[in-house]
C-alpha positions in Angstrom: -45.3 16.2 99.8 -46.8 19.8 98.1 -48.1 19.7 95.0 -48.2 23.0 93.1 -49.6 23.6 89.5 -47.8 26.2 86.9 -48.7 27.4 84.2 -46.7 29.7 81.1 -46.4 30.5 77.5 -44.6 27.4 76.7 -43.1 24.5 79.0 -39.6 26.6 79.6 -41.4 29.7 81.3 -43.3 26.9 83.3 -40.3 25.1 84.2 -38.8 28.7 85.6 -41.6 29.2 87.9 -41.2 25.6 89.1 -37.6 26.2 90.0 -38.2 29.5 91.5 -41.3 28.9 93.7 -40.4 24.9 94.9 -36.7 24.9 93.8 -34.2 22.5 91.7 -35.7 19.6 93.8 -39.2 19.9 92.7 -40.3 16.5 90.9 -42.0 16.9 87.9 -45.2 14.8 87.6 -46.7 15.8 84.9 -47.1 18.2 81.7 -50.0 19.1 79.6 -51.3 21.9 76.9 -54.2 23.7 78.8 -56.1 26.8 77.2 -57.1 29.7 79.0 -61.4 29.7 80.6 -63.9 31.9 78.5 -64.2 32.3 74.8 -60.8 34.2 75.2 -58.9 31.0 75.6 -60.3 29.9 71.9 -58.5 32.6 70.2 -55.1 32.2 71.6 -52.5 30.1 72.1 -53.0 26.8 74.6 -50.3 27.1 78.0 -48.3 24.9 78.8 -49.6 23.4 82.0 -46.4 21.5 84.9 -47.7 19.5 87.8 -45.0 19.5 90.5 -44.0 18.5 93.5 -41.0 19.0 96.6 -41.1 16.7 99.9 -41.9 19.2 102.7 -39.0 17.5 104.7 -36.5 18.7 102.2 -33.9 21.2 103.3 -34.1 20.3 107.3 -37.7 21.6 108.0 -39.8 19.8 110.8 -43.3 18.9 110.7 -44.8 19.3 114.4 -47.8 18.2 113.7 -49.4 14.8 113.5 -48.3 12.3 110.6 -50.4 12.8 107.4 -50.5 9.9 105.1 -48.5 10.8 101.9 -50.8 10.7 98.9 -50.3 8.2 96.3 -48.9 9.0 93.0 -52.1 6.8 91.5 -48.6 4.3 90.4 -49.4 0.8 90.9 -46.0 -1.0 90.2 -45.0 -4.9 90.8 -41.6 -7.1 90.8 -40.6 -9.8 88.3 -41.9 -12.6 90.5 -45.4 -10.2 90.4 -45.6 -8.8 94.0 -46.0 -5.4 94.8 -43.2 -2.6 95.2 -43.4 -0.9 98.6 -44.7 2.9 98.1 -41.7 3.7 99.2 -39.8 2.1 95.7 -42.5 3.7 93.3 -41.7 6.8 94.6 -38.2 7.0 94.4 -38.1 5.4 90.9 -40.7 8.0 89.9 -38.5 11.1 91.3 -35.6 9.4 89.6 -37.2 9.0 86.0 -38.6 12.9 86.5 -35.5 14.7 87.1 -33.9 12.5 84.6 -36.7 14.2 82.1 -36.5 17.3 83.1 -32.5 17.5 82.5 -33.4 16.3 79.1 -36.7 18.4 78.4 -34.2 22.0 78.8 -31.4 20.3 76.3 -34.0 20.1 74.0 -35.5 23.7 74.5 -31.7 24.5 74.7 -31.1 23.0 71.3 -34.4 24.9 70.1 -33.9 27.7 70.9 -29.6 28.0 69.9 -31.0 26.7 66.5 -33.8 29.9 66.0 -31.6 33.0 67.3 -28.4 32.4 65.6 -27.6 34.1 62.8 -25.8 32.5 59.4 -22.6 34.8 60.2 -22.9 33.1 63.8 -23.3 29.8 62.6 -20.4 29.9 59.8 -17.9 30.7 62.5 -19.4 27.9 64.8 -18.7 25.2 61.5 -15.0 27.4 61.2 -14.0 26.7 64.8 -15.7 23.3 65.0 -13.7 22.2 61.6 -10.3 23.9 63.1 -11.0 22.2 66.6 -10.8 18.7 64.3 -8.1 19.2 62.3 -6.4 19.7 65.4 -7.4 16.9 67.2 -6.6 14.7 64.1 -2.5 16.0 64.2 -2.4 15.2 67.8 -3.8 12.1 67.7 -1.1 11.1 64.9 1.6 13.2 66.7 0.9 10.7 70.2 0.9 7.3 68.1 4.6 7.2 68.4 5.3 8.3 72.0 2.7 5.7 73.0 3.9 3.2 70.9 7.3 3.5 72.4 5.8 4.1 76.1 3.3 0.6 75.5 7.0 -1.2 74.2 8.5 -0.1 77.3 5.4 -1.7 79.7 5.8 -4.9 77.9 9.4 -5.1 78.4 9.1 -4.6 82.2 6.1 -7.5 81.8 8.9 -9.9 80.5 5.7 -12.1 79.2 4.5 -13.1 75.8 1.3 -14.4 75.3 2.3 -16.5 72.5 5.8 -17.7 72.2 5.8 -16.5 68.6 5.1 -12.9 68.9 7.6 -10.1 69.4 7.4 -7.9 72.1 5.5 -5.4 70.4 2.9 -8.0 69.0 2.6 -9.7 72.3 1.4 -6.0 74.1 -0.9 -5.9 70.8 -2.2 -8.7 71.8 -2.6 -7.8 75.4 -4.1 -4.5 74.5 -7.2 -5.8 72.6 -7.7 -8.5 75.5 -7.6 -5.6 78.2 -10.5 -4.1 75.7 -12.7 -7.3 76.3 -12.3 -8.4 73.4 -13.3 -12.5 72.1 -10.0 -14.6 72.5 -10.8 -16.0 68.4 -11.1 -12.4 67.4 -7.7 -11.8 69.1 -6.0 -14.8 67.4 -7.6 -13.8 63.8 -6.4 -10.4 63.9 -2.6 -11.1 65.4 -2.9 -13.7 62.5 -3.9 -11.0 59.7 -1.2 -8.4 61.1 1.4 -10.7 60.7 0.9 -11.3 57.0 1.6 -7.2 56.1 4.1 -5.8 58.7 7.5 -5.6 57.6 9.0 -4.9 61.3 7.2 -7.3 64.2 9.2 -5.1 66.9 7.3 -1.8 66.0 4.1 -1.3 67.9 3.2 2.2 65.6 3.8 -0.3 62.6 1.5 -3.3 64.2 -0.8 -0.6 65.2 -1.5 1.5 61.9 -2.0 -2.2 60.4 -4.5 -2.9 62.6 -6.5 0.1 62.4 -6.9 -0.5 58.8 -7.8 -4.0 59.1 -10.6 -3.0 62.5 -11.9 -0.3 60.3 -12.7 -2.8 57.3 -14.2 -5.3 59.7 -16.1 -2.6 61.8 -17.5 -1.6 58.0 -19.4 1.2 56.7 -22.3 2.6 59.7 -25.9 3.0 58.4 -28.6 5.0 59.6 -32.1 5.1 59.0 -33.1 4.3 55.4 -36.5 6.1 54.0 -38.4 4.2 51.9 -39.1 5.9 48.1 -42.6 4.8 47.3 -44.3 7.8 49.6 -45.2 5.2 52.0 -44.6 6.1 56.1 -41.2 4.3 57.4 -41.8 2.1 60.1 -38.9 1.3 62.5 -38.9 -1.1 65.3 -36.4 -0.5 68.2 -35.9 -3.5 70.6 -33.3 -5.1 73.3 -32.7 -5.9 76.6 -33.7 -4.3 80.3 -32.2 -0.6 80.7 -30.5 0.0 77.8 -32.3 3.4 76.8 -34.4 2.4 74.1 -36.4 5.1 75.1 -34.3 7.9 75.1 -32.6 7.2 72.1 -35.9 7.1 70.2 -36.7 10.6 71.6 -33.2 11.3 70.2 -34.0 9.9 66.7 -36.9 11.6 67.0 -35.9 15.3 68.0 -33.2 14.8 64.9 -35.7 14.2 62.1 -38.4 16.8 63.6 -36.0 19.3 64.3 -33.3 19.4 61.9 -35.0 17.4 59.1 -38.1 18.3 57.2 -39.7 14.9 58.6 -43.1 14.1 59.5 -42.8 11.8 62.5 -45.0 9.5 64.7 -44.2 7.5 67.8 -46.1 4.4 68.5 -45.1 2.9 72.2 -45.8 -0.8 73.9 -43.8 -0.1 76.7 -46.8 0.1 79.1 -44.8 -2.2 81.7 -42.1 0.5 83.2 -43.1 2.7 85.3 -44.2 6.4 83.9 -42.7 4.8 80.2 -45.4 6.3 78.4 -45.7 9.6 80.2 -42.1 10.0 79.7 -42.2 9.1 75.9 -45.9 11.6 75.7 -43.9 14.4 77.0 -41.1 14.2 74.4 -43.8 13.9 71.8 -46.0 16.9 73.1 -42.8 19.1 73.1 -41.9 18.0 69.5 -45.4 18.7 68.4 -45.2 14.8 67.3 -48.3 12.8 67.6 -48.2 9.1 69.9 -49.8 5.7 69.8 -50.2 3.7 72.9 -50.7 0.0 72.3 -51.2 -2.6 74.8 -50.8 -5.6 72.7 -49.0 -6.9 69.4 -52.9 -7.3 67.7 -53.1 -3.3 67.9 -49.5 -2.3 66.3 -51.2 -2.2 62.5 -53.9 -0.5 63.2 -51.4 2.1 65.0 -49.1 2.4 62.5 -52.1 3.3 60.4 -52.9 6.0 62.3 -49.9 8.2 61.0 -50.1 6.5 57.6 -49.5 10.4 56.7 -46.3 10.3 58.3 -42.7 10.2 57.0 -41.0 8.2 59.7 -42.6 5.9 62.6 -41.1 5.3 65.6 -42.1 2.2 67.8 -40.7 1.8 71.3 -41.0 -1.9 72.8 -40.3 -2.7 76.4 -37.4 -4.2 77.6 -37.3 -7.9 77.7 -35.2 -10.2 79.9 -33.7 -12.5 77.1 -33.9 -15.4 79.8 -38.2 -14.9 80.0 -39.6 -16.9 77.2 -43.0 -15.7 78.1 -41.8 -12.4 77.3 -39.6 -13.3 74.8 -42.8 -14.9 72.6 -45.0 -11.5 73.2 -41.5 -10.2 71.6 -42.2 -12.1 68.5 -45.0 -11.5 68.2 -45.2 -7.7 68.1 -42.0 -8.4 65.3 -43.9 -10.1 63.2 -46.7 -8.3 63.3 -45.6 -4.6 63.0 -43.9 -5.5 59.8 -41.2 -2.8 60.2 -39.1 -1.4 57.2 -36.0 -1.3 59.7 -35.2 -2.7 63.2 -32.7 -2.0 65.5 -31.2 -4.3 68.7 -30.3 -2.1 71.2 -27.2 -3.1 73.3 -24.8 -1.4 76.1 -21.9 -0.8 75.3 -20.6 -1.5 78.7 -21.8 -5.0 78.5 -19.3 -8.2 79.2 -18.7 -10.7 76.6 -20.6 -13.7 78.7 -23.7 -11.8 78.7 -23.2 -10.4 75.1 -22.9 -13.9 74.0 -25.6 -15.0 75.5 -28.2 -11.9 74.3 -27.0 -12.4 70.5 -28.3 -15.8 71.1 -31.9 -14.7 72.3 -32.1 -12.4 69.6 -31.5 -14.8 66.8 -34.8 -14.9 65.5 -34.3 -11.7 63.9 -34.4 -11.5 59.9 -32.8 -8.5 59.9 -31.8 -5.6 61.9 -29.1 -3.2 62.3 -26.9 -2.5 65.6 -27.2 0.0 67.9 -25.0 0.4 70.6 -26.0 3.0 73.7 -23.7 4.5 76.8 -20.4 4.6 74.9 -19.8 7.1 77.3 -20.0 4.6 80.0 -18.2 2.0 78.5 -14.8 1.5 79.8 -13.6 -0.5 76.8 -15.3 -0.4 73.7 -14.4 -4.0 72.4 -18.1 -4.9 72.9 -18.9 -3.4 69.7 -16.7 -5.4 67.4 -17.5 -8.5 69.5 -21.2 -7.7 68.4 -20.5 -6.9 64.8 -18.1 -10.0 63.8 -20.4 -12.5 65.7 -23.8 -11.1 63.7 -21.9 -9.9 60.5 -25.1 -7.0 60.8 -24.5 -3.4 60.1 -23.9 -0.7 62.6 -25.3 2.2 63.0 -25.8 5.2 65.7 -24.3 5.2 69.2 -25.0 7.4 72.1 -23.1 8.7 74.6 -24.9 10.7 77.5 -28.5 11.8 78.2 -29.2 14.8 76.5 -31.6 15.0 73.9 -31.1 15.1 70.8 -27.8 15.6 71.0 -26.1 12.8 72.3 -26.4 10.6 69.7 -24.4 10.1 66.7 -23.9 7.8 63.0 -21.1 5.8 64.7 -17.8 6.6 64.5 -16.0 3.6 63.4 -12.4 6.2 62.8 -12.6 7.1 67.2 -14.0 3.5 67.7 -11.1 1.9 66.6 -8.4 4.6 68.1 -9.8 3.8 71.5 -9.6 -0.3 70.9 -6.0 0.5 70.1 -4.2 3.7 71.9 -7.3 3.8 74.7 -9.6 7.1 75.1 -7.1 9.2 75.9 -4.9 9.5 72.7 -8.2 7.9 70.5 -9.1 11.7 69.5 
């Protein structure tokens, strides 16, 4: 493997010479503010200093001579059950997580930059053409309720089944609809229940339909996002949930929102020192956004981080993902809870995850006081009943969703109007 150091005005023109000089293979290892040697370097501005690297085996080349060792990343990772990971596994994961960084690094110097060099004529026609682009998409969507209606009444026919021997046709493929969405048999039964009481005509699927968005919408309720305390005081909020979720990510989003496009003061305080390159990963967000970070290897040390950015607006905390069946963990979850304190906390879930093991996480969590729902890879999610699964068994409030990796735009107060179309018509006529 070659390592190569390169260094430019900011981390974009450092990136380019990555690219050109190693190519679009090159893993990023590391990225750091450097100033220039000699009393010139204390008078301008620090560089922007990228360690990278590109297997010499890539692209076909042969190495004739003898084997050299491959140097080690100075990486030391283990397995749940606490034995090492071959070398051959940290790597890997490592060139994984670095080209998944530097993907999001140029959205967010993409985002930057868009946001400096356009000017207010260019932006008003943008917010013209983006409102235009939804009014659109709003007819349409009301336009295709009535050919799907009628196409969904045909497949039920040619099923010939009805799920209960009460329901019409059209409320029987209601019915199977929301179960094809995953979601909870008692949810199912409620809502077919509540329908039933304000349609005039059981055979019309647009009628069941428009019913049943109204009802969804009410029980979805009105999304939340993060609320500022008024007493000048820093607001602390905790993000936790399960193994590979992107709890991460979307607090790098949360993150590049209130530093970019809010007049926030922010500061990041991370326990995630178990996944591999975690806290590099979450430093190099922060050293882009100019935002300060906290490393803490213990629940004891959270106070006296969050103290650290007392002169903050808005503290983030990232917590490492815990397998809700490790009580071990589990307690050093607790723990950190308890003792951080936070103003808000949020459960991450995947959107994409089946009721048994849904079930099973709202159980784990249940020592929460209070928290708010936030629901990640919407994008991935064939079916989005998981979400009001979640919501009617914890009666808490929703609040963003994200969809994709980039950073910090992927992420979103969520959007209980297309949440609803989708549980109802499917993605495709949901708008």
């Amino acid at each position: 493997m070659r390592i190569r150091r390169y260094t430019g005005k900011d981390a974009q023109e450092a990136m380019l010479k990555v690219k050109m000089d190693l190519g679009s293979e090159a893993i990023i290892l590391s990225t750091r503010k450097v100033r220039k040697k000699g009393i010139a370097g204390l008078f301008s501005k620090p560089l922007t200093e990228v360690l990278a690297a590109i297997d010499e085996d890539y692209g076909n080349k042969k190495v004739v001579t003898e084997p050299v060792k491959k140097p080690r990343t100075g990486l030391t990772t283990y397995n749940r059950t606490g034995e090492l990971q071959p070398e051959d596994n940290r790597v890997e994961s490592l060139e994984s997580r670095m080209k998944q960084m530097e993907i999001m690094l140029e959205s967010i110097y993409n985002s930057v930059g868009k946001g400096q060099n356009k000017n207010p004529d260019t932006q008003k026609k943008e917010a013209e053409n983006r409102e235009a682009y939804e009014a659109s998409a709003t007819h349409a969507a009301k336009e295709n309720r009535t050919a799907f209606s009628k196409q969904k009444i045909e497949q039920g026919q040619e099923a010939g089944k009805r799920i209960n021997s009460k329901d019409s046709e059209a409320l029987a493929l209601f019915r199977r609809n929301l179960a094809d969405n995953d979601i909870e048999p008692l949810i199912i039964d409620k809502m077919v229940d509540k329908i039933t009481q304000f349609v005039q005509n059981p055979e019309s699927y647009e009628e069941i339909a428009l019913v049943a968005e109204k009802i969804l919408v009410k029980v979805l309720g009105q999304p939340q996002g993060i609320q500022f305390r008024e007493d000048q005081r820093p607001t602390v909020v905790l993000f936790i949930g399960p193994t590979g979720v992107g709890k991460t990510t979307t607090l790098a989003k949360i993150a590049a929102d209130y530093s970019l496009n809010h007049p926030k003061k922010v500061g990041l305080i991370t326990a995630d020192t178990y996944r591999i390159a975690a806290v590099e990963q979450l430093k190099t967000y922060a050293e882009i956004l100019n935002i300060p970070v906290s490393v803490i290897y213990s629940p004891q040390e959270v106070e006296e981080a969050i103290l650290e950015h007392e002169d903050k607006d808005l503290i983030l905390i990232d917590t490492a993902g815990r397998s809700h069946k490790n009580a071990v963990q589990f307690s050093e979850l607790k723990m950190l809870v308890s003792a951080a304190k936070a103003d808000e906390v949020y459960l991450v879930l995947n959107a994409s995850m089946g009721r048994a093991a849904c079930r099973d996480i709202i159980a784990q969590y249940s020592f929460l006081q209070k928290y708010k729902l936030l629901f990640t890879k919407l994008d991935e999610a064939v079916v989005p009943g998981m979400i009001l699964n979640v919501r009617y068994a914890t009666g808490r409030q929703l609040s963003y969703t994200t969809a994709g990796q980039s950073v910090p735009d992927d992420i979103e107060i969520a959007n209980i109007e297309a949440i609803v179309k989708n549980m109802i018509y499917g993605k495709e006529t949901g708008g």
